[in-house]
Backbone as JSON, one array per atom type, in Angstrom:
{
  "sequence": "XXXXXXXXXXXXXXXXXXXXXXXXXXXXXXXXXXXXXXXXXXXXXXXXXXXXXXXXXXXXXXXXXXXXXXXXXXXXXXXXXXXXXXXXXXXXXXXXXXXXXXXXXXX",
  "N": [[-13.56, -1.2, -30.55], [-11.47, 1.7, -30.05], [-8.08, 2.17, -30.88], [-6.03, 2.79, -27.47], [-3.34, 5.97, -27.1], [-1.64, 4.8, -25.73], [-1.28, 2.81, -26.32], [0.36, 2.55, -29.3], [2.82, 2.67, -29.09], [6.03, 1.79, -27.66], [6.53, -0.3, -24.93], [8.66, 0.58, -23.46], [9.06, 2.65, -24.81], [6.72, 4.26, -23.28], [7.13, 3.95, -20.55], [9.2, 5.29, -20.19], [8.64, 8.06, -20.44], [6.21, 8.22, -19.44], [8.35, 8.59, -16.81], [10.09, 10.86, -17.07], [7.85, 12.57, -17.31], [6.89, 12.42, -14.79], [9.42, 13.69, -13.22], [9.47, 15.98, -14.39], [8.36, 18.24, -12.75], [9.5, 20.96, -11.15], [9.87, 21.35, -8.43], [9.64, 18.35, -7.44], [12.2, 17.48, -8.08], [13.67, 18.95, -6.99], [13.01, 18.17, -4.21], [14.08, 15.01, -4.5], [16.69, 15.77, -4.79], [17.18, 16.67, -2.41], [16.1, 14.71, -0.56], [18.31, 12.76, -1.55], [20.39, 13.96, -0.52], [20.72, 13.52, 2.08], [20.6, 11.7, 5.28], [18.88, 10.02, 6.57], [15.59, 11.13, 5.93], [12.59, 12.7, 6.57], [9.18, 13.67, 6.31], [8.16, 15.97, 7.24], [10.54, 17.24, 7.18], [11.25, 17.85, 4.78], [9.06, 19.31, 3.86], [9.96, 22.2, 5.48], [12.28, 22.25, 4.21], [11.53, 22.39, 1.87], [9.86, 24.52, 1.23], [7.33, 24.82, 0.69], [3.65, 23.83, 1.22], [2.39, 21.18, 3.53], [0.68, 19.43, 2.31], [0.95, 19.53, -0.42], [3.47, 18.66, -0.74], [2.97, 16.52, 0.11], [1.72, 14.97, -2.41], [3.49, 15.17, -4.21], [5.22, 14.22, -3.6], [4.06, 11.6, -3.78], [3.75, 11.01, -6.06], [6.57, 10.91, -6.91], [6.88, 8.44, -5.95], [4.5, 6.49, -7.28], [6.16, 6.1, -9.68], [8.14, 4.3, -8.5], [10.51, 5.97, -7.61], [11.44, 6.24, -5.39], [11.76, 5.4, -2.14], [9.19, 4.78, 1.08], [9.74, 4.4, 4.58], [8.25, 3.36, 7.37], [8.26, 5.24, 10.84], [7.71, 5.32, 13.29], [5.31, 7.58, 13.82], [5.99, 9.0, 11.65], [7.25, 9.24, 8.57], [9.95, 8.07, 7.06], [11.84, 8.96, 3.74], [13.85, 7.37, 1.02], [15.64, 7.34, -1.71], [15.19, 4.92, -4.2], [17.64, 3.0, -5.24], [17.93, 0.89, -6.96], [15.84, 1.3, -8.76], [16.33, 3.71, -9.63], [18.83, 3.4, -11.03], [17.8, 1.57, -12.99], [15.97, 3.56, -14.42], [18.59, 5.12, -15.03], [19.69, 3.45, -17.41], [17.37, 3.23, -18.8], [17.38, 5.72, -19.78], [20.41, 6.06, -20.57], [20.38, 4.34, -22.95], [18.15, 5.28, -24.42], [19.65, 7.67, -25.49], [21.6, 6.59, -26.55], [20.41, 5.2, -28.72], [19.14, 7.18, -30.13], [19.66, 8.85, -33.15], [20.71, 11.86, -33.26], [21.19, 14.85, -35.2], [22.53, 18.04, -35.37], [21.38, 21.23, -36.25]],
  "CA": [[-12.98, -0.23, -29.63], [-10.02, 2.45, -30.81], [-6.83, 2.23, -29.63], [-4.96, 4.05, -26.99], [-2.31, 6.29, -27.55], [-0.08, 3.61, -25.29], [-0.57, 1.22, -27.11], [0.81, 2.55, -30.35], [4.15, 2.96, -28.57], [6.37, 0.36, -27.14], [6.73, -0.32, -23.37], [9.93, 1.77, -22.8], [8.68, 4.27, -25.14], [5.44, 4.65, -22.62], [7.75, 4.07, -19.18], [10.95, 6.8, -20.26], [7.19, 9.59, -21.04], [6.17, 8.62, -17.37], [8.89, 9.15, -15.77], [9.98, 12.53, -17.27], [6.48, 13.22, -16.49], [6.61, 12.58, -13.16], [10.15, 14.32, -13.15], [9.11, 17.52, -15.33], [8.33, 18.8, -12.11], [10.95, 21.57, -10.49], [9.68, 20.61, -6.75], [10.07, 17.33, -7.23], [13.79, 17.53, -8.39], [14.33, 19.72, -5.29], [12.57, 17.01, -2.93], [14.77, 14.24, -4.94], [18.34, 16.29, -4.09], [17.34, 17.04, -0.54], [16.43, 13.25, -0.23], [19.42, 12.16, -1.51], [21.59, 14.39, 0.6], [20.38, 13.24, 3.8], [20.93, 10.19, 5.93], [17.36, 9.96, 6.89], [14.62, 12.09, 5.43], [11.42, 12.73, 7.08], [7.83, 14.7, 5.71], [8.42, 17.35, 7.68], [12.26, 17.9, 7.19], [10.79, 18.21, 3.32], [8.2, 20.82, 3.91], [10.58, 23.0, 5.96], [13.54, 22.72, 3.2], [11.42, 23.24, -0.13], [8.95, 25.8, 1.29], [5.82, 23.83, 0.47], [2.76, 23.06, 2.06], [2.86, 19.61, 4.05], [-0.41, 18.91, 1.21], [1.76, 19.59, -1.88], [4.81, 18.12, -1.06], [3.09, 15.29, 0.08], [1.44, 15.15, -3.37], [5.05, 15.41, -4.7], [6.02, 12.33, -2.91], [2.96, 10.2, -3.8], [4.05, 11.1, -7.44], [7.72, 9.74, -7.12], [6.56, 6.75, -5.51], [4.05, 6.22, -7.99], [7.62, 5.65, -10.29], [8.67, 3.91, -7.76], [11.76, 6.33, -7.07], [11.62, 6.71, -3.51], [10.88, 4.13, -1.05], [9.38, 5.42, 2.46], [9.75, 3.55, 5.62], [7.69, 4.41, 8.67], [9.3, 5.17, 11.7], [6.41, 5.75, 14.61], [4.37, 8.57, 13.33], [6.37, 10.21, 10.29], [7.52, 8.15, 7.25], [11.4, 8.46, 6.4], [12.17, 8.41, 2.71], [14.9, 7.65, 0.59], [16.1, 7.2, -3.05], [15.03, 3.78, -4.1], [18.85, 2.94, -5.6], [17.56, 0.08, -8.01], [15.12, 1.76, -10.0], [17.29, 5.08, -10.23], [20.12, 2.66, -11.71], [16.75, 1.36, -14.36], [16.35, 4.87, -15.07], [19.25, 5.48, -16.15], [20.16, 2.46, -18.63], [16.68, 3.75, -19.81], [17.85, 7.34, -20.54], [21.65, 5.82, -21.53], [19.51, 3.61, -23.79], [17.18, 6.46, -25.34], [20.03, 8.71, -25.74], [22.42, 6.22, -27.51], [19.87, 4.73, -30.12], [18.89, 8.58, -30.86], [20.43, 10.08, -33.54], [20.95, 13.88, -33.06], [21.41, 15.76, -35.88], [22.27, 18.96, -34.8], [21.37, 22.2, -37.1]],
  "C": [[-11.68, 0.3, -30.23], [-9.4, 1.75, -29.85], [-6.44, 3.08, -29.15], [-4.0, 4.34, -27.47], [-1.09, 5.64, -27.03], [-0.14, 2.74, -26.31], [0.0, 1.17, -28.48], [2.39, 2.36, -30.05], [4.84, 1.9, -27.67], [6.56, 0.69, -25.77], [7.88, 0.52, -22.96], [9.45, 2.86, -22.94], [7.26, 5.56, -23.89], [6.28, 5.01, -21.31], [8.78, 5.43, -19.46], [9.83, 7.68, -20.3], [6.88, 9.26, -19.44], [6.83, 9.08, -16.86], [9.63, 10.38, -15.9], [9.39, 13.08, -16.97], [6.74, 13.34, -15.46], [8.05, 13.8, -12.6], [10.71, 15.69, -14.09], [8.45, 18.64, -14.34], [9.63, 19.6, -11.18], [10.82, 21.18, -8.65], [10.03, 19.02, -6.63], [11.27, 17.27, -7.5], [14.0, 18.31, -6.63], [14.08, 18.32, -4.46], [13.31, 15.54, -3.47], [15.95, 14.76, -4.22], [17.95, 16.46, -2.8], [17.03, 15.91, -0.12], [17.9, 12.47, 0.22], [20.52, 12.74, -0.62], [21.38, 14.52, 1.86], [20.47, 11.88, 3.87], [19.47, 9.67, 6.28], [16.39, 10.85, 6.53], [13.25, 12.36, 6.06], [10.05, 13.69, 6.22], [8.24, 15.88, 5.77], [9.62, 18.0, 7.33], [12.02, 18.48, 5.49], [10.43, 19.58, 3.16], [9.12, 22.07, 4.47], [11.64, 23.81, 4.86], [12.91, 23.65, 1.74], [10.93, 24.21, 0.42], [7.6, 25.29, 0.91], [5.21, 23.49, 1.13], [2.77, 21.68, 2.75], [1.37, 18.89, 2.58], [0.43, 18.38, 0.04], [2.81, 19.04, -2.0], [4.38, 16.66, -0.62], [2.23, 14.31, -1.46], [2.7, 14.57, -4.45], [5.37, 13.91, -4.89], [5.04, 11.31, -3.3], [3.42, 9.89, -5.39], [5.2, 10.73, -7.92], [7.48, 8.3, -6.67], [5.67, 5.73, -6.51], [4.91, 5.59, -9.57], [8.42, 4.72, -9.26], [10.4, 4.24, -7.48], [12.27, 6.25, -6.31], [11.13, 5.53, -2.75], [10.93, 4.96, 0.67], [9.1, 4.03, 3.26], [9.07, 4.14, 6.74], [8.54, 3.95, 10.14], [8.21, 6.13, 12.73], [5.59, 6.46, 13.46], [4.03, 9.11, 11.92], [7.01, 8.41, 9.57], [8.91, 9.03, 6.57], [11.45, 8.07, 4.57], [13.41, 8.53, 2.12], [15.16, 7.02, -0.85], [15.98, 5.29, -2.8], [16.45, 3.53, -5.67], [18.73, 1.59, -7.28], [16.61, 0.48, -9.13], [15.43, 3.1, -10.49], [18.41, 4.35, -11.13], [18.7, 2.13, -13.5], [16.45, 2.31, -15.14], [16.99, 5.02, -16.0], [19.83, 4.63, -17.09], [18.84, 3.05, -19.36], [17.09, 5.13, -21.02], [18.91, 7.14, -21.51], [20.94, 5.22, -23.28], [19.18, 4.58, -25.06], [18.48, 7.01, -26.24], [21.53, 8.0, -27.15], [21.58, 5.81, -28.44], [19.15, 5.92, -30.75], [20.01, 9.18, -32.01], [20.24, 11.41, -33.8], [21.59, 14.26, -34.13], [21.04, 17.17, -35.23], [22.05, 20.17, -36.01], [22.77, 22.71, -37.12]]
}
């Protein structure tokens, strides 16, 4: 059996390509900042702000969670979410990480 293209690449190198992925989306950055600048977040309060279908943005959201960015909580009916504060802090030692053992030569 070949190998996958993960497995040529080391475990960070595969996790830092996910989660750009998942955050190479411009809706999801929106639905990240309008998270974070609320005290409570709801589905709906989402769909209203970006302009997005309640389908697509919940799409959105299955796709940060799937990074485990966001953590939702349910609250009766609707499902509050909010910036999951421990794996945004993993993030970024990843990125600090990347960006210090890169060297940049610039033209």
């Amino acid at each position: 059996m070949g190998v996958t293209k993960t497995q040529i690449f080391t475990a960070e190198q595969n996790e830092l390509a996910t989660i750009l992925k998942v955050l190479g989306n411009p809706a999801r950055i929106a639905i990240l900042q309008h998270i974070n600048n609320q005290k409570d977040c709801i589905c709906n309060d989402i769909v209203e702000e970006i302009g997005l279908a309640q389908p697509t943005i919940s799409q959105h959201l299955k796709e940060l969670k799937s990074i485990d960015l966001i953590k939702g909580e349910i609250s009766g009916k609707r499902v509050c979410y909010c910036i999951n504060q421990k794996k945004w802090q993993e993030i970024l030692v990843l990125l600090n990480d990347f960006f210090d053992k890169t060297n940049l030569n610039y033209c």
